[in-house]
KETORKOL-264712 format. One record per residue: residue in three letters; x, y, z of N, C-alpha, C in turn. Coordinates in steps of 0.001 Angstrom, whole numbers, padded with zeros to 6 digits, always signed. Each point is the difference from the previous one (the first is absolute). Example, Ala and Ser with C-alpha at 12.3 -4.5 7.8 and 13.67 -1.06 7.14 Angstrom:
residues 2
ALA+013190-005690+007800-000890+001190+000000+000900+001200+000000/SER-000350+001050-000720+000820+001190+000060-000770+001090+000730/
end
This chain:
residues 89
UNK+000845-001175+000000-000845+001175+000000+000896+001246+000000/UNK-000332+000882-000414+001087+001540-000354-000957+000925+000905/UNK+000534+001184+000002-000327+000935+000689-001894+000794-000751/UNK+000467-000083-000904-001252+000817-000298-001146-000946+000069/UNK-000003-001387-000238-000949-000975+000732-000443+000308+001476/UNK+000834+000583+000698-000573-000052+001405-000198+001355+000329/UNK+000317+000978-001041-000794+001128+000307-000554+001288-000931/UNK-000778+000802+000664-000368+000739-001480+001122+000966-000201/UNK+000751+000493+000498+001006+000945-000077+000566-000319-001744/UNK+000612+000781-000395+000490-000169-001280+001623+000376+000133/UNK+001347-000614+000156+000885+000610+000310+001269-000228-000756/UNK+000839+001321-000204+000369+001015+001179-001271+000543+000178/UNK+000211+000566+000773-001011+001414+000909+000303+001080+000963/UNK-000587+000630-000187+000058+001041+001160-000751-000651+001038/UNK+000508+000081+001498-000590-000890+001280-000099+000745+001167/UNK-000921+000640+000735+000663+000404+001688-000403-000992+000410/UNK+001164-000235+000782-000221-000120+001842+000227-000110+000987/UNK-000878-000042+000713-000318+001322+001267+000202-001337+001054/UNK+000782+000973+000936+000433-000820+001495-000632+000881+000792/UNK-000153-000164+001484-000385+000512+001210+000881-000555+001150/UNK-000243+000729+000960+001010-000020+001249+000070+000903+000797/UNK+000192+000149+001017+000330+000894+001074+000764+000973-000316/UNK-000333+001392+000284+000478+001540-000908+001899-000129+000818/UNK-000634-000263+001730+001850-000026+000691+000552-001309-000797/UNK+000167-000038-000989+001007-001389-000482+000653+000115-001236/UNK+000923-000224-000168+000954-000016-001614-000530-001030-001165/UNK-001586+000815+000195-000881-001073-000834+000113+000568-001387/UNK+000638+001130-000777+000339+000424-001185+001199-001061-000713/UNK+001295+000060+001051+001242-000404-000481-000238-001577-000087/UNK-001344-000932+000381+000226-000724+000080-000917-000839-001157/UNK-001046+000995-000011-001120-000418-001129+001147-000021-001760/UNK+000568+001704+000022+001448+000151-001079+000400-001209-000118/UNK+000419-000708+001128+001597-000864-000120-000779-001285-000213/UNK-000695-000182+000025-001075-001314-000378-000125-000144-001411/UNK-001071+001412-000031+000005+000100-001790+000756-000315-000878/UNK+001068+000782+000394+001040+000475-001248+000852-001770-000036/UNK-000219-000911+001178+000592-001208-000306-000606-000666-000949/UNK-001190+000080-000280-000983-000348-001456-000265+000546-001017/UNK+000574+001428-000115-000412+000833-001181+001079+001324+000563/UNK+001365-000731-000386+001229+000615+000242-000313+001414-001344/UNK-000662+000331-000638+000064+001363-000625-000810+001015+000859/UNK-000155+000294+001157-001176+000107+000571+000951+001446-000058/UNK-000645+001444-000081+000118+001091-000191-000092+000721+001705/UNK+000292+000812+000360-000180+000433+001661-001340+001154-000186/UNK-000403+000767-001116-001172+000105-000353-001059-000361-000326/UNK+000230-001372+000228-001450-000833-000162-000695-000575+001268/UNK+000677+000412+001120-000215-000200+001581-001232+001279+000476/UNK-000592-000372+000393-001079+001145+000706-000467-000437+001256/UNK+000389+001012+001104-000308-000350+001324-001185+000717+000500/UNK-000627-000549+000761-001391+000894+001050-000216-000617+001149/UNK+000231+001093+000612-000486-000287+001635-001584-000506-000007/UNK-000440-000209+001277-001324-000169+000038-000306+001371+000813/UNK-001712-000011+000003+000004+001673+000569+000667-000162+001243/UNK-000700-000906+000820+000870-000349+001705+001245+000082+000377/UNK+000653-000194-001300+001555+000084-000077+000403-001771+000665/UNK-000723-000279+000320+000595-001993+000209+000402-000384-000749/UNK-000057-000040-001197+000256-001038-001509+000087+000660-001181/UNK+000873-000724-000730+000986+000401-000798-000478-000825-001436/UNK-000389+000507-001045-000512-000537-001118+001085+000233-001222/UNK+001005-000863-000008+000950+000187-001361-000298-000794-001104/UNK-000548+000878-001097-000556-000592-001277+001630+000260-001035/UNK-000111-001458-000684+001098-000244-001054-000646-000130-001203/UNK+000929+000719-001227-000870-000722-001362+000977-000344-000589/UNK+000070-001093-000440+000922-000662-000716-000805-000650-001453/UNK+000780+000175-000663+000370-001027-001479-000117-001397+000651/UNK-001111-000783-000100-000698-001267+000455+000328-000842-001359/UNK+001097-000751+000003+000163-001157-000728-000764-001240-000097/UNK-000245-000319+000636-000652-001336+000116-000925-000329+001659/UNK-000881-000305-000259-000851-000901+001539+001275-000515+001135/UNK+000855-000458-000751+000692-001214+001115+000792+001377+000072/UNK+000416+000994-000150+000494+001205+000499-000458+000693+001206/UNK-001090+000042-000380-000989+001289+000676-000447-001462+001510/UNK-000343-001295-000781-000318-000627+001803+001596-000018+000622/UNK+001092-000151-000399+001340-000071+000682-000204+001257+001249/UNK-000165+001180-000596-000145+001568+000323-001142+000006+001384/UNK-000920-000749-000614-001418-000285+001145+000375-000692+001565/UNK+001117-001599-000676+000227-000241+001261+001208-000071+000629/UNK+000870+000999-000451+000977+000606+001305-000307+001408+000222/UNK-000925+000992-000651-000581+000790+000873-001246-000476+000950/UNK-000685-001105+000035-000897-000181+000717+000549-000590+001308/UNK+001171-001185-000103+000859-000609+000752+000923+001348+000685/UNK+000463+001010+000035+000692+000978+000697-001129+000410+001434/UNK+001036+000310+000976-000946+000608+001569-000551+001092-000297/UNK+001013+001035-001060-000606+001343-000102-001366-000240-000358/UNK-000491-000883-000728-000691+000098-001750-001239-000203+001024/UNK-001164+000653+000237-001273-000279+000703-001140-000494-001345/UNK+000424+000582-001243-000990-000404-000736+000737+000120-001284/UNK-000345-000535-001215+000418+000131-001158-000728-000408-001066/UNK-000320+001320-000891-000959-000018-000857+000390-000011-001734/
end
């Protein structure tokens, strides 16, 4: 089975995504250093951070050039597997 069998995506692509975590934590440098191990062209302008209004949590959205499914799930589960990572979308 190939990638586009298991999903509708059509790829390359343009892709975010978005991690969460606690705002006190080096949850930017870590969501970066994740990414860029799967989609080593990753630009430092394609990172967008937001607090939450409360200021607790920390929402760092990535967009990357999405090669393939078995890319983008690699990406899913060592940001989901990290302490920072509370959610990953």
């Amino acid at each position: 089975m190939t990638d586009t069998d298991e999903t509708l995506l059509e790829f390359p692509c343009r892709f975010p995504i978005k991690a969460m975590g606690p705002a006190d934590s080096d949850l930017e440098a870590v969501v970066v250093e994740i990414v860029r191990r799967h989609a080593p062209g990753l630009v430092e302008d394609a990172v967008k951070v937001r607090a939450s209004s409360g200021g607790k949590w920390l929402a760092v959205t990535v967009h990357i050039e999405a090669t393939s499914k078995t890319q983008l799930d690699a990406i899913y589960r060592e940001l989901s597997a990290h302490e920072l990572v509370a959610y990953a979308l």
